[in-house]
C-alpha positions as CSV (number, residue, x, y, z in Angstrom):
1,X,6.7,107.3,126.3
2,X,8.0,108.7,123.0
3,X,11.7,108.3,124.6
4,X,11.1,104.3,124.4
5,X,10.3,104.4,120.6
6,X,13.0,106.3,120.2
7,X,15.3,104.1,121.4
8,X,14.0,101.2,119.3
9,X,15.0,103.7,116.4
10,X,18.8,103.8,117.7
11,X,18.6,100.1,118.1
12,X,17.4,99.5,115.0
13,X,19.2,102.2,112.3
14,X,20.8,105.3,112.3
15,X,19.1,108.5,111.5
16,X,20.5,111.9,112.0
17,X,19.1,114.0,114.9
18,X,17.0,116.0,111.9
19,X,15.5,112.6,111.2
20,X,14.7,112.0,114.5
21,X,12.9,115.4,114.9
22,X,11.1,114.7,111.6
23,X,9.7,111.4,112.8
24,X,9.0,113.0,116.5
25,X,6.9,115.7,114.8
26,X,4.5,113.1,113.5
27,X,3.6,110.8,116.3
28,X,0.6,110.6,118.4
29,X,0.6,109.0,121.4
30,X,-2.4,107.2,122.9
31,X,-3.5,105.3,125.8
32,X,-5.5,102.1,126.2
33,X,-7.0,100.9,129.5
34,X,-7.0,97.2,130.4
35,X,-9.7,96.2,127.7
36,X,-10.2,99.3,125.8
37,X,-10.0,99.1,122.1
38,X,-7.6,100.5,119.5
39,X,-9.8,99.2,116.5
40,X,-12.9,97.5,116.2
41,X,-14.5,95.4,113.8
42,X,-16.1,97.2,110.7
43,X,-13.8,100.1,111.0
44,X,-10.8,101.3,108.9
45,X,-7.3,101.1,109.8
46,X,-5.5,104.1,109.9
47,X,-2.6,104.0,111.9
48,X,1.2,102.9,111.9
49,X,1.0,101.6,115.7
50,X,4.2,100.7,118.2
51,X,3.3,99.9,121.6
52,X,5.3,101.2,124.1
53,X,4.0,99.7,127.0
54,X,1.8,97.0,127.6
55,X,-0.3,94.0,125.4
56,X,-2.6,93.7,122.9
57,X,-4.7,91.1,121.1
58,X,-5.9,90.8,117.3
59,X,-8.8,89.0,117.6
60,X,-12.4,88.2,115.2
61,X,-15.6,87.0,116.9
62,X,-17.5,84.3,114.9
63,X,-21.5,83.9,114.6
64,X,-21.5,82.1,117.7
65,X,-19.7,84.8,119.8
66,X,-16.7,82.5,120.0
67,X,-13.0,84.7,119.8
68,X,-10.3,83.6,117.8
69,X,-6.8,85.2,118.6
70,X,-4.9,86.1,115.1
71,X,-2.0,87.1,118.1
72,X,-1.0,89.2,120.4
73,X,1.7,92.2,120.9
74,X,3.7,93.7,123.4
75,X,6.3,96.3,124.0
76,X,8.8,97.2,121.0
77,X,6.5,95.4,118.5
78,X,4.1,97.0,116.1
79,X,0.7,96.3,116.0
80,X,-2.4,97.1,113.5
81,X,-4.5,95.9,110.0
82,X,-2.5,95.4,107.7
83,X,-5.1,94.6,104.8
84,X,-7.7,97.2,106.6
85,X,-4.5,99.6,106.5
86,X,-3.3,98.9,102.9
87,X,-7.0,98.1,101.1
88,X,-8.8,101.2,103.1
89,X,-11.6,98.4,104.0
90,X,-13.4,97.9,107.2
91,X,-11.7,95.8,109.4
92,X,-12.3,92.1,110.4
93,X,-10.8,92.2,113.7
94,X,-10.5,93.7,116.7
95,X,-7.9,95.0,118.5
96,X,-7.8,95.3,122.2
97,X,-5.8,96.1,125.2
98,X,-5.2,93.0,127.3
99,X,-3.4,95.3,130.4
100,X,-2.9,99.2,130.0
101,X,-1.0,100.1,127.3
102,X,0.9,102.7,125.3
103,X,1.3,103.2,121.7
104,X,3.1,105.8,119.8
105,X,0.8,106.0,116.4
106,X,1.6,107.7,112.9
107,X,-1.2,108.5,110.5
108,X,-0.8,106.0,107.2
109,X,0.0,108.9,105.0
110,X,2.4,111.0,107.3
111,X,4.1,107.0,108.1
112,X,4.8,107.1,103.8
113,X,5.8,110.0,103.7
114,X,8.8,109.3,106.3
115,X,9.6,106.3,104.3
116,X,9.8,108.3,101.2
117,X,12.0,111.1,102.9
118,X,14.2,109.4,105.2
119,X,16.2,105.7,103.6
120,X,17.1,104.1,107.2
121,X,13.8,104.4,108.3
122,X,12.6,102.6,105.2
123,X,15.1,100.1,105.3
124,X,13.9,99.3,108.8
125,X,10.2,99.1,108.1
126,X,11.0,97.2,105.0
127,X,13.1,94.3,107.5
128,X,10.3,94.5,109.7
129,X,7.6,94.1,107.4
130,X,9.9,90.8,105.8
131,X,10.4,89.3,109.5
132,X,6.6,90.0,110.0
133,X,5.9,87.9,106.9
134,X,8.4,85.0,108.1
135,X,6.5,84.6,111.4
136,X,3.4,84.5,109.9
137,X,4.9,81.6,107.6
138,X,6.2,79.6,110.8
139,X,2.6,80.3,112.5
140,X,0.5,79.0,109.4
141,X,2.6,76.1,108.8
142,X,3.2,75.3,112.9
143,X,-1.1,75.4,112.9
144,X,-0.9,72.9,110.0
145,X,1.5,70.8,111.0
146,X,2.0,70.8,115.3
147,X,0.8,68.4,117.5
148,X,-1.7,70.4,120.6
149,X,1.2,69.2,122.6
150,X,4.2,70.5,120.7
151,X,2.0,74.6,119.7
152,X,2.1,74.9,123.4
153,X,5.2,74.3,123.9
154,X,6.6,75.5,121.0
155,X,4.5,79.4,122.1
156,X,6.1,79.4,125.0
157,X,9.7,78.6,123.9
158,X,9.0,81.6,121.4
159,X,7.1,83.9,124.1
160,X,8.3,82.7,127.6
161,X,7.3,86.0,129.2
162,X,3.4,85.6,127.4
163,X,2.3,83.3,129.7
164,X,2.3,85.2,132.8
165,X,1.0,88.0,131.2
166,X,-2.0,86.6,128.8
167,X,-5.1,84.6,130.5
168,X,-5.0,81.2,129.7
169,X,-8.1,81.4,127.6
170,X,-6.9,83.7,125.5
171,X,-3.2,81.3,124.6
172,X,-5.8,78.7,124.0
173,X,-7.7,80.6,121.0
174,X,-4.5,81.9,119.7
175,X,-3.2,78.1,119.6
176,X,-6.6,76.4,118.5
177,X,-7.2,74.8,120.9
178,X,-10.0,74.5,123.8
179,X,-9.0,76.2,127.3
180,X,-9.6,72.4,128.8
181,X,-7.2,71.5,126.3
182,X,-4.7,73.8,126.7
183,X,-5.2,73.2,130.8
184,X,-4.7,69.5,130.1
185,X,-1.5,69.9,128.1
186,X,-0.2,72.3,130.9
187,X,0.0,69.9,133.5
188,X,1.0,67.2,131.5
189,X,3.8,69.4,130.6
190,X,4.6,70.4,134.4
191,X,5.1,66.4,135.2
192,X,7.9,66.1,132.4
């Protein structure tokens, strides 16, 4: 499992084989089961998280017991709390495994500490972090701005392989949208 992450890290930047071996020596690798969570509401966020294998979903529950998908992750993207992570507050979402999955996970402090010691791996985190704040831009302003029509179509031009993977109830939270909805615009969609 650790063999995948590290070959994101070739793809992404150069380290020297020390700096690979630094960075080995600090990950944790964990398991989810289909469903199984990696964080729940109310807890703190302590991890630096790249899945491996498999999907995840960041999701809150409202009063009414209704989800609402923030999004979803799969292989060679990282996933986590951010402002759980960075504010060392309790959580407001949940994050759970949507099929079995594999993360390779790096305590917050020990995940600083390799930015600190080794510049290409800061670099990188620092272009993922930008690119992270980008699509969370486009998602904001697509939510504001997108026809029902044009989010679905515009998720799976993004995320073609999502849609075989995530139920349909689940694309229909993330878009804001009902699952009749979504059902609706999906065969109107097919007869274009």
């Amino acid at each position: 499992m650790y063999e995948i992450f590290q070959k994101y890290l070739e793809e992404k930047t150069e380290l020297t084989q020390e700096e690979s071996q630094r960075i080995q020596s600090f990950a944790i690798i964990k398991k989810l089961r289909k469903r199984q969570y990696l964080l729940q509401e109310g807890d703190v966020w302590k991890y630096d998280a790249f899945i491996t294998q498999g999907c995840v979903r960041t999701y809150t529950v409202d009063d009414k017991g209704s989800e609402h998908v923030n999004s979803f992750s799969i292989e060679n993207w990282w996933t986590g709390d951010r402002e759980s992570l960075m504010m060392q507050q309790p959580s407001r979402f949940n994050i759970d495994a949507i099929e079995d999955t594999e993360l390779v996970l790096f305590t917050h402090e020990n995940f600083e500490l390799l930015c600190r010691e080794i510049p290409a791996f800061n670099n990188m985190v620092n272009t993922i972090l930008q690119r992270s704040f980008i699509a969370a831009q486009n998602r904001i302003q697509a939510s504001l701005t997108l026809t029902a029509e044009e989010k679905y179509l515009n998720f799976i031009k993004k995320y073609p392989g999502f849609a075989s993977r995530i139920p349909q109830t689940m694309i229909a939270s993330y878009l804001g949208m009902t699952p009749e909805t979504l059902s609706r615009i999906r065969k109107q969609t097919a007869k274009k």
